[in-house]
N, CA, C and O atoms as a Tripos MOL2 file, in Angstrom:
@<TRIPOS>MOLECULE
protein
  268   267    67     0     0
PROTEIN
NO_CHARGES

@<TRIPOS>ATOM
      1 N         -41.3770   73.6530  -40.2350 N.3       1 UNK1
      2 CA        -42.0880   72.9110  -41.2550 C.3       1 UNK1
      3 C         -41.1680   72.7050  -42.4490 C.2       1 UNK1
      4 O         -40.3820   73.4840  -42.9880 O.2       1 UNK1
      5 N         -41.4110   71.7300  -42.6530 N.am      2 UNK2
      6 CA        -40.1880   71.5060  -43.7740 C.3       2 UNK2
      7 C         -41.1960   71.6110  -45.3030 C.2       2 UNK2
      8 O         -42.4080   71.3950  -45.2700 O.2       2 UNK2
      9 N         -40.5320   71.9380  -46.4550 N.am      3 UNK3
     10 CA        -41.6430   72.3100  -47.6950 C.3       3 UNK3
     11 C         -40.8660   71.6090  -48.5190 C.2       3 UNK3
     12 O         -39.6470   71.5420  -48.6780 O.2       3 UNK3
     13 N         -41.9570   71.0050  -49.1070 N.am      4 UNK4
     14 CA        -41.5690   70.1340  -50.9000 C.3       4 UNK4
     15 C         -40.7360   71.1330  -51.4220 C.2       4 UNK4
     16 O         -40.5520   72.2860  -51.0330 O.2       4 UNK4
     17 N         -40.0880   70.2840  -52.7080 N.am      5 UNK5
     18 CA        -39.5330   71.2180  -53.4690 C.3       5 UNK5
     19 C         -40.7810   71.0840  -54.6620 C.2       5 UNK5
     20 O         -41.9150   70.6670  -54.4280 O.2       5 UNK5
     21 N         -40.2910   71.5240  -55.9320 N.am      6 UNK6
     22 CA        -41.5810   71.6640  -56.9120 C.3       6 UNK6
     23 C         -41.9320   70.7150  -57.4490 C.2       6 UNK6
     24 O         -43.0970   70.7060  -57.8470 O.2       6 UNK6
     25 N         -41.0730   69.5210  -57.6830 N.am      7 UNK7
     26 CA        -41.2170   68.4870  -58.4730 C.3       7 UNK7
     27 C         -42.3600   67.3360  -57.1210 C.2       7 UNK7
     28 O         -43.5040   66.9420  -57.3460 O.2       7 UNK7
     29 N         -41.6640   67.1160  -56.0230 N.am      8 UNK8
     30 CA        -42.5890   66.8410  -55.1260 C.3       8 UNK8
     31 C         -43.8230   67.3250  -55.1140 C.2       8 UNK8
     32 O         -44.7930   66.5700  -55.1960 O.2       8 UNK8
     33 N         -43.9470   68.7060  -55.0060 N.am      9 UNK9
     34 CA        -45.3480   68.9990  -54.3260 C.3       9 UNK9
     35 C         -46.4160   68.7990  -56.0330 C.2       9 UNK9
     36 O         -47.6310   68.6140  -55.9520 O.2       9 UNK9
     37 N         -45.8090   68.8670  -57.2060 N.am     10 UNK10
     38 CA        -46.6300   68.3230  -58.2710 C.3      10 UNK10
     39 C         -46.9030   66.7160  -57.9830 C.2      10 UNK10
     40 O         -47.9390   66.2250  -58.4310 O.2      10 UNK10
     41 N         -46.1860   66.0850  -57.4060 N.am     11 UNK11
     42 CA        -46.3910   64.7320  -57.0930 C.3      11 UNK11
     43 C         -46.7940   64.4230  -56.4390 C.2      11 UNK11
     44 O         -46.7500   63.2080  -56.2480 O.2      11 UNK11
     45 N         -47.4630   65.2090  -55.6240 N.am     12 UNK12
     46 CA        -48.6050   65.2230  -54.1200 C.3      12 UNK12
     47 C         -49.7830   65.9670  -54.6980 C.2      12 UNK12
     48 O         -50.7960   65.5690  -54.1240 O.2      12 UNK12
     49 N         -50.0490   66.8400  -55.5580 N.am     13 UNK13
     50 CA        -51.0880   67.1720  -55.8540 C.3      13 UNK13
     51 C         -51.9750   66.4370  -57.0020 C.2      13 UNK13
     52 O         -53.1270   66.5810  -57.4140 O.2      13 UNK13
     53 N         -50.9200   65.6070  -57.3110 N.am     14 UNK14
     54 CA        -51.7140   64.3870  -58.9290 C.3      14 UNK14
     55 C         -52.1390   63.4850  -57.5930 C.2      14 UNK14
     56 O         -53.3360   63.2160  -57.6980 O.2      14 UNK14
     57 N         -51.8080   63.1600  -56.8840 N.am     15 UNK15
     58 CA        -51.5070   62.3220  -55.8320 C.3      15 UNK15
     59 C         -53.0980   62.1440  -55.2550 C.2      15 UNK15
     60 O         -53.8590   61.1770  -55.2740 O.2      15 UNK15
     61 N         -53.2590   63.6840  -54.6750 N.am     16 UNK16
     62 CA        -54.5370   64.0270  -54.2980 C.3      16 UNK16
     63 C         -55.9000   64.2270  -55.1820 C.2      16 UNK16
     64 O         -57.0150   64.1830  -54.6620 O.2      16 UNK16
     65 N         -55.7660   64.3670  -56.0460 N.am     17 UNK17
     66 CA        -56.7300   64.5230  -57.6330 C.3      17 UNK17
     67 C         -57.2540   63.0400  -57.6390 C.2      17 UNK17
     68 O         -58.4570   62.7810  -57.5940 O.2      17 UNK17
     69 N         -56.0980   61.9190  -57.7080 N.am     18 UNK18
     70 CA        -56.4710   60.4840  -57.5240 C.3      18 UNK18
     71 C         -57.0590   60.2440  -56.4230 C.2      18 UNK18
     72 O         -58.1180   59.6400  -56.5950 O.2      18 UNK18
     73 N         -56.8160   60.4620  -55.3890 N.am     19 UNK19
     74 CA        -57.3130   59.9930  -54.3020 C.3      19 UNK19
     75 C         -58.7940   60.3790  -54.2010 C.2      19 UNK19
     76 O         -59.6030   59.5350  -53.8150 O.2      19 UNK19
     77 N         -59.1640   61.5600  -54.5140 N.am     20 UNK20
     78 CA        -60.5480   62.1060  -54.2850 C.3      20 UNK20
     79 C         -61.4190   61.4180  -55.7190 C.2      20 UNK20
     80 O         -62.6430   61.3230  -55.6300 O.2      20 UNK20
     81 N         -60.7750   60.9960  -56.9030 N.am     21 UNK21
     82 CA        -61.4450   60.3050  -57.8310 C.3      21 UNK21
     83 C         -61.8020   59.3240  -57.4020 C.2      21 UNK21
     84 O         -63.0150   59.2000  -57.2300 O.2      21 UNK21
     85 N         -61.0730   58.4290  -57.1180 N.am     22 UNK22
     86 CA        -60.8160   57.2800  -56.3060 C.3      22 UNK22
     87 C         -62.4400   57.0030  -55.6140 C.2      22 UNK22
     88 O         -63.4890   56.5600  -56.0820 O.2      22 UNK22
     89 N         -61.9970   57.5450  -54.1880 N.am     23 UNK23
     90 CA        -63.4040   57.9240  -53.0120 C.3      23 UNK23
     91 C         -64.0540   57.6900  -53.4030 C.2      23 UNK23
     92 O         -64.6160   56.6020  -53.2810 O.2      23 UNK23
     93 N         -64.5350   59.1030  -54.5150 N.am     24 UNK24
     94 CA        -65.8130   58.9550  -54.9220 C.3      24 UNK24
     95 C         -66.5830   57.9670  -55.5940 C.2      24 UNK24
     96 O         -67.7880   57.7320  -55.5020 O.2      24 UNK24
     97 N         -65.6460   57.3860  -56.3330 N.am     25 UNK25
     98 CA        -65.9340   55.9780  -56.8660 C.3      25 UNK25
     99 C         -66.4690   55.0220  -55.5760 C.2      25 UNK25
    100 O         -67.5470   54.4290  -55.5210 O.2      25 UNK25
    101 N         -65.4610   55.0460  -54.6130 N.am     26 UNK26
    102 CA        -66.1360   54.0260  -53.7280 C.3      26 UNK26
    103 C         -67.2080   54.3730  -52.5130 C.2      26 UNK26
    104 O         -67.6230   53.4440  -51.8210 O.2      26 UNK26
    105 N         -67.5420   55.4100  -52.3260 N.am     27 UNK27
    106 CA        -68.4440   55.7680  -52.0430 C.3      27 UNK27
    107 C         -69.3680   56.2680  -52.5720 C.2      27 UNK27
    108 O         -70.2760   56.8450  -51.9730 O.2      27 UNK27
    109 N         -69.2770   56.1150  -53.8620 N.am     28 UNK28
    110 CA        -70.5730   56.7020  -54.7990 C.3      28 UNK28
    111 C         -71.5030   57.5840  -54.5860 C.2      28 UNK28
    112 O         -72.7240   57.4310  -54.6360 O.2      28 UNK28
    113 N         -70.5250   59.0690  -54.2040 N.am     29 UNK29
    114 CA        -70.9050   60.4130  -53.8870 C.3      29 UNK29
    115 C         -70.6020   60.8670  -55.1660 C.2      29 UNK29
    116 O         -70.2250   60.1900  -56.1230 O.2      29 UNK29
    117 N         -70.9400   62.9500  -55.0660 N.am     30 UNK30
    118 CA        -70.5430   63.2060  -56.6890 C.3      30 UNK30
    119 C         -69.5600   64.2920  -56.1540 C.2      30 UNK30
    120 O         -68.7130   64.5920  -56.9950 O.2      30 UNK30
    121 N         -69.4680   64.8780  -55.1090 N.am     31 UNK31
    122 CA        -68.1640   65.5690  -54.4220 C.3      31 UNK31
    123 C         -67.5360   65.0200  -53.3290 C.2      31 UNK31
    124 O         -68.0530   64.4490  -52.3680 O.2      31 UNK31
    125 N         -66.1260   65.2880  -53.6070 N.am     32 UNK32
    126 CA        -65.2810   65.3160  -53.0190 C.3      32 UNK32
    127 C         -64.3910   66.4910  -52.6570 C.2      32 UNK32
    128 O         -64.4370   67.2240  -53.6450 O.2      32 UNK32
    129 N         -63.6240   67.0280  -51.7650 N.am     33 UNK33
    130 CA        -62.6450   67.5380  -51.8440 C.3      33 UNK33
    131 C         -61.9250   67.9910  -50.4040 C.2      33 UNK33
    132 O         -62.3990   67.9660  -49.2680 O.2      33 UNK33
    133 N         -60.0970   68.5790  -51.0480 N.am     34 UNK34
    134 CA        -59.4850   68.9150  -49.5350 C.3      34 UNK34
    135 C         -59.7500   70.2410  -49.6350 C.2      34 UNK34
    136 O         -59.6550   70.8940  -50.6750 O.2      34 UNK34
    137 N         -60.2210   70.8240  -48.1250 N.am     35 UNK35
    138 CA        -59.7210   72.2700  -47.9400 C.3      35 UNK35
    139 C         -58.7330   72.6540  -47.3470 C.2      35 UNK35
    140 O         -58.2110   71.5590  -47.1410 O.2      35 UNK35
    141 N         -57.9270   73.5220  -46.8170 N.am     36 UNK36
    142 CA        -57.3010   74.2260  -45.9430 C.3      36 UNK36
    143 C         -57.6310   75.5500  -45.4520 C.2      36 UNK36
    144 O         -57.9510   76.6210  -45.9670 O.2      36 UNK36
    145 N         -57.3450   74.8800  -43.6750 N.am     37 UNK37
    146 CA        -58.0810   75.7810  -42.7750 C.3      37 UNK37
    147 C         -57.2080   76.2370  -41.7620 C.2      37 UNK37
    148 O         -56.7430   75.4280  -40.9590 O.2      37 UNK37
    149 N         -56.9260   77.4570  -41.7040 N.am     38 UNK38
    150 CA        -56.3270   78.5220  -40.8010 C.3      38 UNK38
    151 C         -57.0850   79.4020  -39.8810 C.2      38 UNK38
    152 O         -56.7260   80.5060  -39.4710 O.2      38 UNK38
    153 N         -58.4110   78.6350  -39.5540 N.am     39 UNK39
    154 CA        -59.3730   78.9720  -38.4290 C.3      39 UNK39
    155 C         -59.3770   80.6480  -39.1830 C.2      39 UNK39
    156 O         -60.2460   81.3970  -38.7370 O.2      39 UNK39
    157 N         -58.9780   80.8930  -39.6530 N.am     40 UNK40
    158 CA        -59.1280   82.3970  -39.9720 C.3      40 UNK40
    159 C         -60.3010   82.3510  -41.3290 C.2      40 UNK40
    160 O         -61.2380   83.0930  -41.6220 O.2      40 UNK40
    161 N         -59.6850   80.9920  -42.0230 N.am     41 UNK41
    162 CA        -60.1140   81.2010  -44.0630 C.3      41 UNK41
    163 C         -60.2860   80.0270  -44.2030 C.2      41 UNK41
    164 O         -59.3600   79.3580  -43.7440 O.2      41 UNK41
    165 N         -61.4190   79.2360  -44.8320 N.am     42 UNK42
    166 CA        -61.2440   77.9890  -45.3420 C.3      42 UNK42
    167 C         -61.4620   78.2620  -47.0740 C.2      42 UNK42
    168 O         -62.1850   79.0360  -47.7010 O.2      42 UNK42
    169 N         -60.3600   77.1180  -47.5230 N.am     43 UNK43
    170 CA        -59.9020   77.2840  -49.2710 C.3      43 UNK43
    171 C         -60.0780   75.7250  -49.8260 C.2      43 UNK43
    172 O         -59.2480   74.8250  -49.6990 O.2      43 UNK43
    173 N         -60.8270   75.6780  -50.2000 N.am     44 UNK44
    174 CA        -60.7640   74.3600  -51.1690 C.3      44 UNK44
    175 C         -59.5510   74.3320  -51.9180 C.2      44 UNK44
    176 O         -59.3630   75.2750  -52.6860 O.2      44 UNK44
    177 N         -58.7610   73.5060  -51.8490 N.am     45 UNK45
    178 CA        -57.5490   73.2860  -52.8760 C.3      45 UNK45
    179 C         -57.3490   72.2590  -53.8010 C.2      45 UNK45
    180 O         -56.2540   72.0140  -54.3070 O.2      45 UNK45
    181 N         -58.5050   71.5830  -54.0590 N.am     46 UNK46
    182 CA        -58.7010   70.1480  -54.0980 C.3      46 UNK46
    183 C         -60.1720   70.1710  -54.5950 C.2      46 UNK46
    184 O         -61.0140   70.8020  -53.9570 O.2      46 UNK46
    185 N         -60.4750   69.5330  -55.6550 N.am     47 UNK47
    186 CA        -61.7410   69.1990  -55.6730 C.3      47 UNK47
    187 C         -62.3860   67.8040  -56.9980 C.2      47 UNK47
    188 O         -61.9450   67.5370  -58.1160 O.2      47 UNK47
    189 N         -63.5080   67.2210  -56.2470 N.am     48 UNK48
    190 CA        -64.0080   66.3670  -57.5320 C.3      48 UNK48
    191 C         -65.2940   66.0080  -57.4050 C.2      48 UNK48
    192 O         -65.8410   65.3540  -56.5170 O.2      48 UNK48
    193 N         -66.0080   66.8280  -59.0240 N.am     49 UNK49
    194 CA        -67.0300   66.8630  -59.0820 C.3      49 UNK49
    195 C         -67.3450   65.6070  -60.2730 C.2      49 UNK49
    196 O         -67.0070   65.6310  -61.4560 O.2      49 UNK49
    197 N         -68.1170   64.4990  -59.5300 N.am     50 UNK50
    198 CA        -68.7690   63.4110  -60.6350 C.3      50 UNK50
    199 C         -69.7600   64.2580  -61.9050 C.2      50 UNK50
    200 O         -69.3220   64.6350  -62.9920 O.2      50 UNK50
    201 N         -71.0270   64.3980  -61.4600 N.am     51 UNK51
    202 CA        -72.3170   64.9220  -62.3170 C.3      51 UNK51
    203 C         -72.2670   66.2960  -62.2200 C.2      51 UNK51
    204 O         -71.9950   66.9620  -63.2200 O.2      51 UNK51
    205 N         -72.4650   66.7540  -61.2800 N.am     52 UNK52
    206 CA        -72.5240   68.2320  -61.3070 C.3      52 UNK52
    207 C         -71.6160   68.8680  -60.6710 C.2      52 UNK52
    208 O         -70.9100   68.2450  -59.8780 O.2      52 UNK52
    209 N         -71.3950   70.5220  -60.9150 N.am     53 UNK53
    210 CA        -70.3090   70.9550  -59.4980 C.3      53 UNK53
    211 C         -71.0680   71.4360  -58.4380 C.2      53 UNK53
    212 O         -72.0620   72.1620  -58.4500 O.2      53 UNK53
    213 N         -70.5710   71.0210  -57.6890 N.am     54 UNK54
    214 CA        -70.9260   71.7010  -56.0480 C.3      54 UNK54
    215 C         -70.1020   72.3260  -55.4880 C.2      54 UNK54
    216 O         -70.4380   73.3260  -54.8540 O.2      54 UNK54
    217 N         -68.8430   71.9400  -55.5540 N.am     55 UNK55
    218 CA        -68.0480   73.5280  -54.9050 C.3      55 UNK55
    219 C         -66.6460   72.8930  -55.8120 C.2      55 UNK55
    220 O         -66.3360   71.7740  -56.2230 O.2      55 UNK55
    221 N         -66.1090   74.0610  -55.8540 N.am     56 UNK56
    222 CA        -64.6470   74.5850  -57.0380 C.3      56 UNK56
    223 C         -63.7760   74.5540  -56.1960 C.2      56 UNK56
    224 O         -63.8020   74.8130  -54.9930 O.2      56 UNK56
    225 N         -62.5120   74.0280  -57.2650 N.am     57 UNK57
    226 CA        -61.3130   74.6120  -56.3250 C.3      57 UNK57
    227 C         -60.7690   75.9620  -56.2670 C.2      57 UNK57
    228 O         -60.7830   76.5970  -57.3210 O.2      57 UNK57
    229 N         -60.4030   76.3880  -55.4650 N.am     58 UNK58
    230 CA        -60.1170   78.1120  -54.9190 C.3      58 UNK58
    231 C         -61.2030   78.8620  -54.0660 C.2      58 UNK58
    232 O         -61.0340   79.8810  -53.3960 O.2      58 UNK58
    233 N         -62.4550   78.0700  -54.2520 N.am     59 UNK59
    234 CA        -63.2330   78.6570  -53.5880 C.3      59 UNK59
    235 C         -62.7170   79.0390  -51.9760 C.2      59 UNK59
    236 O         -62.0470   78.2810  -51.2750 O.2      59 UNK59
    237 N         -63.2370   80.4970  -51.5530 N.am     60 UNK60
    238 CA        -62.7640   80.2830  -50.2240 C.3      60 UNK60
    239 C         -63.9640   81.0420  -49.2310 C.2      60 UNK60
    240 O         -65.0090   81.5360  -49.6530 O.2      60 UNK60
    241 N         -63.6660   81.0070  -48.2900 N.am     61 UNK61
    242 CA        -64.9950   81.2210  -47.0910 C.3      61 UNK61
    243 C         -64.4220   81.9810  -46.0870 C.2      61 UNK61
    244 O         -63.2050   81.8050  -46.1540 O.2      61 UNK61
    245 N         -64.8130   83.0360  -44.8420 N.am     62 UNK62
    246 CA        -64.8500   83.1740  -43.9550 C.3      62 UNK62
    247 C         -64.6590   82.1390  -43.0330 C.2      62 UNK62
    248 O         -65.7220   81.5190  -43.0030 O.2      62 UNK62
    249 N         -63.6670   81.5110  -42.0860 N.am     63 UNK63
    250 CA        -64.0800   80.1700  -41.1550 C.3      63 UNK63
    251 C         -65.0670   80.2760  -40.4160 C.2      63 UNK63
    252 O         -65.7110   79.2520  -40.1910 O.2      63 UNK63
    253 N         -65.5360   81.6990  -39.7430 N.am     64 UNK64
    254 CA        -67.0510   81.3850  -38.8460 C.3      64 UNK64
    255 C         -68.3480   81.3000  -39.9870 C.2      64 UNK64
    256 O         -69.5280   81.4260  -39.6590 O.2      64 UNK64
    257 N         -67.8730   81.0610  -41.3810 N.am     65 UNK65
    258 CA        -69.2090   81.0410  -41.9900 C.3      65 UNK65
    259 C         -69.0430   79.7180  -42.6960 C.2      65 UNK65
    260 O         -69.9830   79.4040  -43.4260 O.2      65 UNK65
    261 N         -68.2630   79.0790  -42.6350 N.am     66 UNK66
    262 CA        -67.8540   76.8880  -42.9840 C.3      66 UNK66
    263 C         -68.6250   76.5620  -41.9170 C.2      66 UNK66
    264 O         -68.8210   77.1240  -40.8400 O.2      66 UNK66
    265 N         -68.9950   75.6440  -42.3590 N.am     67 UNK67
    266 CA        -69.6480   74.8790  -41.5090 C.3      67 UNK67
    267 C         -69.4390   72.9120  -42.0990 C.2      67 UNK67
    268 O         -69.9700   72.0120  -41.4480 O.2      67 UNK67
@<TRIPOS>BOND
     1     1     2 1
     2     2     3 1
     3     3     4 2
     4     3     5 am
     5     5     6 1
     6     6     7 1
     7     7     8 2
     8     7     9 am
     9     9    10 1
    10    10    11 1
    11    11    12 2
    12    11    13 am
    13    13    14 1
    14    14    15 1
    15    15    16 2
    16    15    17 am
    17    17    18 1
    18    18    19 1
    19    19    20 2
    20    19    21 am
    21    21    22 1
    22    22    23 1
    23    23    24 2
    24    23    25 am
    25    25    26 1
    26    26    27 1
    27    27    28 2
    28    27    29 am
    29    29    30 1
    30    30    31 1
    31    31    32 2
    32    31    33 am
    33    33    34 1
    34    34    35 1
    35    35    36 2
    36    35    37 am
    37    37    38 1
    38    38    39 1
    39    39    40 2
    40    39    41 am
    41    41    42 1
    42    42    43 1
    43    43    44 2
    44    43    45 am
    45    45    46 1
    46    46    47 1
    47    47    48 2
    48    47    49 am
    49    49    50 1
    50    50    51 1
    51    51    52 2
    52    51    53 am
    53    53    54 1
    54    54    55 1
    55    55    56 2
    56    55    57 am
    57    57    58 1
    58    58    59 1
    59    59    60 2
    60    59    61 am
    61    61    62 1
    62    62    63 1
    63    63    64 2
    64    63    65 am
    65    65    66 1
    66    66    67 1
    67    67    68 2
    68    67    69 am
    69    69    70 1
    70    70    71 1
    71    71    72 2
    72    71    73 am
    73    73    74 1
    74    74    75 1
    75    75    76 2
    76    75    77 am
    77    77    78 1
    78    78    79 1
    79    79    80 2
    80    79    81 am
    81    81    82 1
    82    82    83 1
    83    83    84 2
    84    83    85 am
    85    85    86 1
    86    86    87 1
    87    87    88 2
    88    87    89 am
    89    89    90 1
    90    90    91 1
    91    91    92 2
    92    91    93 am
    93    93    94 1
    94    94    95 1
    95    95    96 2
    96    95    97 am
    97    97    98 1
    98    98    99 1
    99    99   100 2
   100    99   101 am
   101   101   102 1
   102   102   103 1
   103   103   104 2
   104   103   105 am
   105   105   106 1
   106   106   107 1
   107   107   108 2
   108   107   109 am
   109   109   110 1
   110   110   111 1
   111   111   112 2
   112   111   113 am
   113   113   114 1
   114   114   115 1
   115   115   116 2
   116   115   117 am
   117   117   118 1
   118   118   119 1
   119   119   120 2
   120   119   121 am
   121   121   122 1
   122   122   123 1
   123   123   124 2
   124   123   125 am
   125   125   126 1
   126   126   127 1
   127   127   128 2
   128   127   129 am
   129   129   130 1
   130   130   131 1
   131   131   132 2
   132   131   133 am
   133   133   134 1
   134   134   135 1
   135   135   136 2
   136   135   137 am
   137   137   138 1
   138   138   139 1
   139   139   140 2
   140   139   141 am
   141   141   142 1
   142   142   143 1
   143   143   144 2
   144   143   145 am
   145   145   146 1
   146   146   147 1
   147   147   148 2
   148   147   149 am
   149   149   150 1
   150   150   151 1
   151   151   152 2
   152   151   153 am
   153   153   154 1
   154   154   155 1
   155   155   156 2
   156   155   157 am
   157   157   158 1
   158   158   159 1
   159   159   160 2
   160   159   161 am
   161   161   162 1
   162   162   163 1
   163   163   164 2
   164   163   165 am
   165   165   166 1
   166   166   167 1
   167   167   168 2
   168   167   169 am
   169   169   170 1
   170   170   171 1
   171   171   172 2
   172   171   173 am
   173   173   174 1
   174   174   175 1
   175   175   176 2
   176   175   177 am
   177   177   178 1
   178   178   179 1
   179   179   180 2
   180   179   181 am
   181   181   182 1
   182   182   183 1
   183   183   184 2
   184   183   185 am
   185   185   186 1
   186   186   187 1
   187   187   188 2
   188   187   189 am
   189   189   190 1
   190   190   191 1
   191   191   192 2
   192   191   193 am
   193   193   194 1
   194   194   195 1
   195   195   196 2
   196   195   197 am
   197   197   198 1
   198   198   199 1
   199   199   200 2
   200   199   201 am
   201   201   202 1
   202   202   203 1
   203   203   204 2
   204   203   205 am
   205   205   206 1
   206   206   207 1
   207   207   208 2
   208   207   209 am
   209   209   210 1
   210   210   211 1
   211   211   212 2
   212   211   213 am
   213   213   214 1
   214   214   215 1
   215   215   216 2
   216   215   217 am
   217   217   218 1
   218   218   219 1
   219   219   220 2
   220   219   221 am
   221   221   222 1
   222   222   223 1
   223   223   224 2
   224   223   225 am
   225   225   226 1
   226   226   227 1
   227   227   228 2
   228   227   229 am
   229   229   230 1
   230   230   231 1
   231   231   232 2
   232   231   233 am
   233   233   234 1
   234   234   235 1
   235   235   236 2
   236   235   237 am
   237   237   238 1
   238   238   239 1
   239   239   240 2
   240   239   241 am
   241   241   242 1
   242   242   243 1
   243   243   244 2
   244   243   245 am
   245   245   246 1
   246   246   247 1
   247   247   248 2
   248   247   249 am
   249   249   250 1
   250   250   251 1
   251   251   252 2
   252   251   253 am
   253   253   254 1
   254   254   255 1
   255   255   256 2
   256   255   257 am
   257   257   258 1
   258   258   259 1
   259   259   260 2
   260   259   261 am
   261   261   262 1
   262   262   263 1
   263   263   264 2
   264   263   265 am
   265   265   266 1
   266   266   267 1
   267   267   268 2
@<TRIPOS>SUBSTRUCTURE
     1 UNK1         2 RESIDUE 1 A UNK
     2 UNK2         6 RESIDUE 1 A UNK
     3 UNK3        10 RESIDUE 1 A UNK
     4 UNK4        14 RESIDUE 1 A UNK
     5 UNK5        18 RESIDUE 1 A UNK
     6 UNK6        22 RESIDUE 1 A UNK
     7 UNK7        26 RESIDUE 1 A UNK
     8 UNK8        30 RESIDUE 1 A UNK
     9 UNK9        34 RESIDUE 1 A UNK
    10 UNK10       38 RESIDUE 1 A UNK
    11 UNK11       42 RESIDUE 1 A UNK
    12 UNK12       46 RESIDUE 1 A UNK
    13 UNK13       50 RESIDUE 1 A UNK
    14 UNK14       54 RESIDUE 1 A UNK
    15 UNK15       58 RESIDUE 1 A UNK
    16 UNK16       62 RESIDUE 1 A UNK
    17 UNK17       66 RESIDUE 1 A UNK
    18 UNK18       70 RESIDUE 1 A UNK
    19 UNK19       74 RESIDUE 1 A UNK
    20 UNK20       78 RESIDUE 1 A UNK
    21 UNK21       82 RESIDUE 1 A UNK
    22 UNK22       86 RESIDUE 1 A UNK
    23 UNK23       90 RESIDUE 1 A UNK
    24 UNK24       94 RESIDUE 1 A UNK
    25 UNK25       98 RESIDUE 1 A UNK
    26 UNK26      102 RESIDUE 1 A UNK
    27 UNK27      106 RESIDUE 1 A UNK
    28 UNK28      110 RESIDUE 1 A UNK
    29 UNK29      114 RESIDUE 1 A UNK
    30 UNK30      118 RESIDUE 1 A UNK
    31 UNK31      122 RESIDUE 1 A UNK
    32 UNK32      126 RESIDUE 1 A UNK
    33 UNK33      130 RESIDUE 1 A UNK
    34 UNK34      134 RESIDUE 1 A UNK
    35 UNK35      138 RESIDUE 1 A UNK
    36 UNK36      142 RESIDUE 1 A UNK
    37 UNK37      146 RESIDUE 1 A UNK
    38 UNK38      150 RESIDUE 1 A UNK
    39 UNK39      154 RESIDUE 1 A UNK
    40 UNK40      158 RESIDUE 1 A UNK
    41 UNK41      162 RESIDUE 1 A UNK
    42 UNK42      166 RESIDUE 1 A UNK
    43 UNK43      170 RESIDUE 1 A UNK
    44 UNK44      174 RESIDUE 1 A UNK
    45 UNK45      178 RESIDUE 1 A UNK
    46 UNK46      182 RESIDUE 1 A UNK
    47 UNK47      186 RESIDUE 1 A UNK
    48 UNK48      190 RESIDUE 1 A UNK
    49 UNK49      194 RESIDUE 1 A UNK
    50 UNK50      198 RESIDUE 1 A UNK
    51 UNK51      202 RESIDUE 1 A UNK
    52 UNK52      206 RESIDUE 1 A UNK
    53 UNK53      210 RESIDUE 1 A UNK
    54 UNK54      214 RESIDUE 1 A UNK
    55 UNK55      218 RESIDUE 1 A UNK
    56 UNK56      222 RESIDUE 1 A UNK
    57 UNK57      226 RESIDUE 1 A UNK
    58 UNK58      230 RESIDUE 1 A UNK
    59 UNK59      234 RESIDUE 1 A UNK
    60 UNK60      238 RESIDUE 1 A UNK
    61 UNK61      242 RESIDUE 1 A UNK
    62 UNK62      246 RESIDUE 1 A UNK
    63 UNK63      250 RESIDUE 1 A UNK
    64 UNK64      254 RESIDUE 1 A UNK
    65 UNK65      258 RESIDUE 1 A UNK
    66 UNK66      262 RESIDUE 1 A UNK
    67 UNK67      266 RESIDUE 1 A UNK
């Protein structure tokens, strides 16, 4: 696997902040977000809340308890 260096991976994470603003705009939901999943842990790393929050970023879960 090859890994960003730091200046990249800040430029992939503004990257992703837009993109999920974005969405939600055009689907006129009030969450959005990415997780990452290692079948072991799922982690929100990513998130966008319009009106209210519904789930945070860092939040993380058990994977047999995501659904």
């Amino acid at each position: 696997m090859q890994y960003l260096s730091k200046g990249h991976y800040k430029e992939l994470e503004q990257t992703a902040i837009e993109v999920l603003r974005r969405l939600s705009q055009f689907i006129d939901i009030n969450t959005v977000f990415v997780a990452r999943n290692d079948k072991k842990q799922v982690e929100i790393s990513h998130s966008f809340n319009r009106d209210y929050i519904l789930i945070e970023e860092g939040f993380q879960i058990d994977y047999g308890d995501s659904y």
